[in-house]
C-alpha positions as CSV (number, residue, x, y, z in Angstrom):
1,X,0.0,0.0,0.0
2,X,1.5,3.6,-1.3
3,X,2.3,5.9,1.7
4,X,0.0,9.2,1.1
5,X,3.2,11.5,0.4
6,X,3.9,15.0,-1.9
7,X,5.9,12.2,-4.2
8,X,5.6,8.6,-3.7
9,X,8.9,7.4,-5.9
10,X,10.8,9.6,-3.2
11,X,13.4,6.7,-2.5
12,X,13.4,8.2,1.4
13,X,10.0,7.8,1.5
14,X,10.2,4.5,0.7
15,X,12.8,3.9,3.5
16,X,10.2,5.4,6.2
17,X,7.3,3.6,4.9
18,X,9.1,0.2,5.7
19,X,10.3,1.8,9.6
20,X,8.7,-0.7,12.6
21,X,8.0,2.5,14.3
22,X,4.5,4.3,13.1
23,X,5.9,7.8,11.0
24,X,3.6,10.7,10.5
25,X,3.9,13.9,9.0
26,X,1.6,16.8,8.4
27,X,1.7,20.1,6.2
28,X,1.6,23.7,7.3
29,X,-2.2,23.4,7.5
30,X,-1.9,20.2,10.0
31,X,-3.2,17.8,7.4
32,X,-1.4,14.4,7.1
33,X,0.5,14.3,4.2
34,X,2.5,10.7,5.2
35,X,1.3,7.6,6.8
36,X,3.5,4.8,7.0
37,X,2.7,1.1,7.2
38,X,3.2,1.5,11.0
39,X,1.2,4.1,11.5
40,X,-1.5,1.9,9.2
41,X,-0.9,-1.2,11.7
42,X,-1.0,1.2,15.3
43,X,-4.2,3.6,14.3
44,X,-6.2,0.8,12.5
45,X,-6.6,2.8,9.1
46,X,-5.3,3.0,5.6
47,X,-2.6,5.8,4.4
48,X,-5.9,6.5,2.1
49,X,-8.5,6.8,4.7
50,X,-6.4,9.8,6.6
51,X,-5.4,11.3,3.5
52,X,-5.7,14.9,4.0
53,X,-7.3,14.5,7.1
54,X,-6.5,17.0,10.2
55,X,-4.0,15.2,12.7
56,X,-6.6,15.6,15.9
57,X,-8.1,12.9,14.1
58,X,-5.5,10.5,15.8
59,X,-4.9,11.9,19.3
60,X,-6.8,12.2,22.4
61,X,-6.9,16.3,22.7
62,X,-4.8,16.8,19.5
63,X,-1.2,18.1,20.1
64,X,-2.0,20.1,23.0
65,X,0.6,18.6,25.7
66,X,3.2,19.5,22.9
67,X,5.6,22.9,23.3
68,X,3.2,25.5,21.5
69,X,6.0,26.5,19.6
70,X,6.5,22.8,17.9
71,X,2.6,23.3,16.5
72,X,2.2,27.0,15.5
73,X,2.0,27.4,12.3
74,X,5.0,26.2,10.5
75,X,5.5,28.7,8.0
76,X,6.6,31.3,10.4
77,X,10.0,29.7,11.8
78,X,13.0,30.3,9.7
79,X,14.5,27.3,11.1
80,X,14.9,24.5,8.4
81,X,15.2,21.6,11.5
82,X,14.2,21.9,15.3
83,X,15.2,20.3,18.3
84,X,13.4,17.1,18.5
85,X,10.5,17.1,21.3
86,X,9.3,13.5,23.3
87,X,6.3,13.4,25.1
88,X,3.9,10.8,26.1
89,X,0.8,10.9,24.5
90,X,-3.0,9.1,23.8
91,X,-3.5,7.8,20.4
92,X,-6.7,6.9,18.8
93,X,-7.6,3.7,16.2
94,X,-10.3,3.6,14.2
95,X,-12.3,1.5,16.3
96,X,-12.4,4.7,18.6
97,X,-10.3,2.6,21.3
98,X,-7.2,4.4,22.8
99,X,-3.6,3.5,23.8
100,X,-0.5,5.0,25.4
101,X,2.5,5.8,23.4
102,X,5.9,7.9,23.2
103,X,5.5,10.6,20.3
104,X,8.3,11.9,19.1
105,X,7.8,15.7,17.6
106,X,9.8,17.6,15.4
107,X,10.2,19.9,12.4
108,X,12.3,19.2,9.2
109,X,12.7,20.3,6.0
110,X,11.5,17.4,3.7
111,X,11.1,17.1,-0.1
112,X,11.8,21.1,-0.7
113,X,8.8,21.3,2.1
114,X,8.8,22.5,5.7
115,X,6.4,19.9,7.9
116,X,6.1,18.2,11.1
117,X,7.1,14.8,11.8
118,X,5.9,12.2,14.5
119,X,7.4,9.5,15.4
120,X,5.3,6.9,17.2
121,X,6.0,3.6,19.6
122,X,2.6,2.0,20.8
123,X,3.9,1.3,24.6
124,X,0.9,-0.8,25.2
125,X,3.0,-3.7,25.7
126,X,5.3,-1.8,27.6
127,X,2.6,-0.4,29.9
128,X,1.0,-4.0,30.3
129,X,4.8,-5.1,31.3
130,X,5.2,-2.6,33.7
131,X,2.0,-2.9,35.6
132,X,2.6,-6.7,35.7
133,X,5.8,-6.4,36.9
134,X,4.7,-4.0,39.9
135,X,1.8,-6.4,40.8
136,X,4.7,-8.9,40.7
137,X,6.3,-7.0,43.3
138,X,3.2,-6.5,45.2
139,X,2.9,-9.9,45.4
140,X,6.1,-10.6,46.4
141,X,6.0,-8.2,49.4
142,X,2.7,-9.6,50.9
143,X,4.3,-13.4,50.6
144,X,7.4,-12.6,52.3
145,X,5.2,-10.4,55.0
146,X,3.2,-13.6,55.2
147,X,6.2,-15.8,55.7
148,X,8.1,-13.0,58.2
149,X,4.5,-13.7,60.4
150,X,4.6,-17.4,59.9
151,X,8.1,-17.5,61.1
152,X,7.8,-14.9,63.7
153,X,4.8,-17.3,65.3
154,X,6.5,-20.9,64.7
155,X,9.8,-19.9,66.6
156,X,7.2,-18.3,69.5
157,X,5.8,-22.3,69.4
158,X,8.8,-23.5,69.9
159,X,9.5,-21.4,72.7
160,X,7.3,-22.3,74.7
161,X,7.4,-26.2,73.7
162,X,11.1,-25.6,75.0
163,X,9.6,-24.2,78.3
164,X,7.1,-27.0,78.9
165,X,10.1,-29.6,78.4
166,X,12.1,-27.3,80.4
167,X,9.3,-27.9,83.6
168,X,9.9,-31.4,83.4
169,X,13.8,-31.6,83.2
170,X,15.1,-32.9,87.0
171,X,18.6,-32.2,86.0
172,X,19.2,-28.5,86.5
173,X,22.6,-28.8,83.9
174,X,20.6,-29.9,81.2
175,X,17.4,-27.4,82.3
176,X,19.5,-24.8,81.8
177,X,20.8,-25.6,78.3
178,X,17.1,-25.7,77.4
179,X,16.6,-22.2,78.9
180,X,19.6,-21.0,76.8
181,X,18.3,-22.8,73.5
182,X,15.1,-20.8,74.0
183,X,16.7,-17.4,74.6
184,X,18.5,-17.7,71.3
185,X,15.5,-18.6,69.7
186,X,13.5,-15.7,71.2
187,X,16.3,-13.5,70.1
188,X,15.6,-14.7,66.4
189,X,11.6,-14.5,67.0
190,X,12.3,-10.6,68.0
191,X,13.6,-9.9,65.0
192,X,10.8,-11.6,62.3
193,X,8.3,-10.3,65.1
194,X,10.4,-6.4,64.0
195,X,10.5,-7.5,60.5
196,X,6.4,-7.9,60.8
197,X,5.4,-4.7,61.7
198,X,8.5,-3.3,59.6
199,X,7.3,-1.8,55.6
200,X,10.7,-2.8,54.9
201,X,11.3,-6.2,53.9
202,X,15.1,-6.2,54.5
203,X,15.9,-3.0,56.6
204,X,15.4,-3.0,60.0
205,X,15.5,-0.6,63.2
206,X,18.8,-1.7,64.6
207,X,18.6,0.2,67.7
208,X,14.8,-1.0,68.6
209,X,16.0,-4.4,68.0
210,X,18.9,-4.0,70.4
211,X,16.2,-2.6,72.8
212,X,14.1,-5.3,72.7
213,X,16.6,-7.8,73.0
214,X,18.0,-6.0,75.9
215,X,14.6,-5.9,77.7
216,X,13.8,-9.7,76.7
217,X,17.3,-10.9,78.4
218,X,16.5,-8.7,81.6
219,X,13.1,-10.9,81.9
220,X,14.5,-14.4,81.2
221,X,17.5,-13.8,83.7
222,X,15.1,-11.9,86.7
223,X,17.6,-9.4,87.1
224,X,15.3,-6.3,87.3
225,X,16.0,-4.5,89.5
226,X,19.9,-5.5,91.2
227,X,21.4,-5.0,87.6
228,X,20.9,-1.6,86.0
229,X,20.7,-1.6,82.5
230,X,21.8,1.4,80.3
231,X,21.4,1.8,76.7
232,X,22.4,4.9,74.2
233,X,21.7,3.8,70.7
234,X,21.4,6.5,67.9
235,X,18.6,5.6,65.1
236,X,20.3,3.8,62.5
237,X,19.4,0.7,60.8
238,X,21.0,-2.6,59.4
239,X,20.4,-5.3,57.1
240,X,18.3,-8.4,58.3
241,X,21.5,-10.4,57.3
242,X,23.5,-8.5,59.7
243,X,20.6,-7.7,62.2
244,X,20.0,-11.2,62.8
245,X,23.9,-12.8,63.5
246,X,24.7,-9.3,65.7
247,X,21.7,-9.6,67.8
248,X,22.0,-13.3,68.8
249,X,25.9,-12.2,69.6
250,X,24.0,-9.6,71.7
251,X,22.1,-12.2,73.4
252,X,25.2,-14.5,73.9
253,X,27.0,-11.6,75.6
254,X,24.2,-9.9,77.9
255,X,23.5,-13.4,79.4
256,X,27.1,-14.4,80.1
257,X,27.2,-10.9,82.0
258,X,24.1,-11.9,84.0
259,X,25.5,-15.0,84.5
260,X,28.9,-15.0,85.5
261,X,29.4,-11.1,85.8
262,X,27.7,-10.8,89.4
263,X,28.5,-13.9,91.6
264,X,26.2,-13.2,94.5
265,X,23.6,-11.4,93.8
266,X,25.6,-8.8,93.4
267,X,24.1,-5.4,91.8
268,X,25.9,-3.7,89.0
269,X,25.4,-2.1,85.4
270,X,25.3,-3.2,82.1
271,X,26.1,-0.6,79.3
272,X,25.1,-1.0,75.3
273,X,26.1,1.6,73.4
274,X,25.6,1.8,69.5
275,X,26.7,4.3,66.9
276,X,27.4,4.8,63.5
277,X,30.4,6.8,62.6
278,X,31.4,9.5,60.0
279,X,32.6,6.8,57.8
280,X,29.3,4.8,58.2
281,X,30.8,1.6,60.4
282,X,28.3,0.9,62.9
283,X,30.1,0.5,66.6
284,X,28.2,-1.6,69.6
285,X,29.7,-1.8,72.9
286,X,28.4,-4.4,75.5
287,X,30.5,-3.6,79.1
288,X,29.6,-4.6,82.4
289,X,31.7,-3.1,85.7
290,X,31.5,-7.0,86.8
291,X,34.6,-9.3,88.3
292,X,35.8,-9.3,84.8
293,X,37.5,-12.2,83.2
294,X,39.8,-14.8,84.9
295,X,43.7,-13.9,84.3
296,X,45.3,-15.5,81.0
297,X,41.6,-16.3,79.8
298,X,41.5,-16.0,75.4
299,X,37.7,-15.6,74.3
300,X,38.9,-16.4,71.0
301,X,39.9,-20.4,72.1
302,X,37.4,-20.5,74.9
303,X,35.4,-23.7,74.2
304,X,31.9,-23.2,75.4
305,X,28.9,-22.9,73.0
306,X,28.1,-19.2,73.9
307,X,31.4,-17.3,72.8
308,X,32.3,-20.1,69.8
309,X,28.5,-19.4,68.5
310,X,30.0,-15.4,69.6
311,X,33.2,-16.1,67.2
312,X,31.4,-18.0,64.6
313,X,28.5,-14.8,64.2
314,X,31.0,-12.0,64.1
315,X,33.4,-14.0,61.1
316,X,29.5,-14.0,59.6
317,X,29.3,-10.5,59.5
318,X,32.6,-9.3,58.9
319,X,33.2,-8.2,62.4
320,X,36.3,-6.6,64.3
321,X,35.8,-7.3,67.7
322,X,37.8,-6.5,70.3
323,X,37.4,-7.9,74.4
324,X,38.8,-6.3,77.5
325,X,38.1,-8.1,81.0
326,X,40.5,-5.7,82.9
327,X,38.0,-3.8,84.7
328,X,34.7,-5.5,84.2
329,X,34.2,-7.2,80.6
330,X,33.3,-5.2,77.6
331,X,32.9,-6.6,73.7
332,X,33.7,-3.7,71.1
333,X,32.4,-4.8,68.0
334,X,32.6,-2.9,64.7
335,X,30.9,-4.2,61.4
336,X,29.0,-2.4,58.0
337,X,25.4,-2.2,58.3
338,X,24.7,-4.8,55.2
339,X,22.8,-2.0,53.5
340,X,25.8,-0.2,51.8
341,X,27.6,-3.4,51.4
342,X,24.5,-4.6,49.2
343,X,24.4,-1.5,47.3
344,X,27.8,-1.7,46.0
């Protein structure tokens, strides 16, 4: 089928009429003088049906969301090419239904002839992509929700099957290894319980977490009141990845110093500081003013569960930590937040 054109056998013509992309142009007057085979497969009609016709035939509200300047008559610009103009427009078939697409505006100079071209890319497809892939997301983010909630109420189950099999234990050894076993998995149950109530999937309040924790080891040991806990945390946040390895070594740490720290009942103080600094490594300190540790005694070949589960965590997150037992016991531990680490 000829394209409607000043001069058909124009070899360039020939060339546009073949383009994928649907190619318009229209005279000084607004009346299309070419329409290509794409613009005959995206609008529905022939290059003879439009022939002549004005070009608000094909848009929703004509050309208004174009620069006035691109439309105005053409006659009165002395410039033989202009900068090319995109916008995102509503196209209209000949059926009367209506699509999205990118237009693509400009003015040439084309067989001896000043006239306005368009460009056109039906994004239909594009559009349907787009809006598939978001629900995708959507979908996505309610699951994982869902399985955060799931997880969160499963490890609360086995909590308290731990604690009913804990009841029945004789052996007070082997009671209390229970008792640990269901501290740690409390510790991990805080977090999905966080990551629940969080709108983000993978961030999550750091120092809330570290508060939480904090408050659940005070209850599970019965130390409120003798032991004095303080915490200064700034806001900051940290990857679940990280959140999750860090706050069990939290755990580990504050129920060794409940344990061990006040022979006695003893009263005393527990400190937890966390920070981020200028260069955006996140700092936690966990001190007690305790007895401190035994002379010549190496928390890095220490073999009890609690510090090698301690060791094994912090080579998990890339850790540098540091332990002093000279006056009282603190852990200085330094490690990226996960959420820069991913973004590189």
């Amino acid at each position: 089928m000829a394209p409607v054109i000043l001069d058909p056998r124009n070899p360039f013509a020939r060339i546009l009429d073949l383009a994928a992309d649907a190619i318009i142009a229209v005279n000084v007057r607004k009346s299309i003088i070419f329409f290509n085979r794409g613009a005959e497969a995206a609008f529905g009609y022939s290059a003879e049906e439009v022939r002549a016709k004005p070009l608000k035939l094909l848009f929703r509200g004509g050309l208004a969301g174009f620069h006035p300047e691109r439309i105005a008559p053409l006659e009165t610009s002395a410039e033989k090419a202009a900068t090319v103009e995109r916008r995102e427009i509503v196209g209209r078939r000949k059926d009367g239904s209506e699509f999205p697409a990118r237009v693509a505006l400009s003015r040439i100079e084309f067989d001896g002839e000043t006239v306005l071209s368009l460009m056109l890319q039906d994004v239909t497809s594009h559009a349907f992509t787009e809006e598939r892939l978001r629900a995708a997301v959507r979908e996505k983010d309610v699951l994982l929700d869902e399985v955060h909630h799931r997880v969160k109420n499963n490890l609360q189950v086995i909590v308290s099957l731990l604690g009913l099999q804990a009841r029945s234990i004789k052996d007070p050894a082997t009671r209390v290894k229970f008792d640990e076993s269901r501290y740690r998995i409390q510790a991990m149950a805080i977090l999905h319980e966080i990551l629940d109530e969080s709108s983000s999937l993978a961030e999550i309040d750091f120092a809330n977490y570290i508060q939480r924790l904090a408050a659940h080891v005070v209850r599970s040991y019965g130390a409120i009141g003798s032991i004095q806990m303080q915490i200064r945390a700034d806001p900051l946040s940290c990857h679940r990845d990280i959140a999750l390895p860090c706050g069990l070594i939290v755990n580990e740490v504050l129920s060794n110093a409940f344990k061990y720290a006040f022979p006695g009942g003893k009263s005393g103080e527990i400190r937890i500081d966390l920070r981020r600094d200028v260069s955006g490594m996140v700092h936690l300190l966990l001190a007690d003013n305790g007895i401190g540790l035994p002379p010549g005694w190496d928390w890095k070949t220490s073999p009890t569960l609690g510090l090698r589960l301690v060791r094994t965590l912090a080579r998990q997150i890339e850790a540098d930590m540091q332990v002093n037992g000279s006056n009282g016991t603190a852990f200085s531990i330094a490690f990226l937040d996960g959420l820069r680490r991913n973004a590189k």
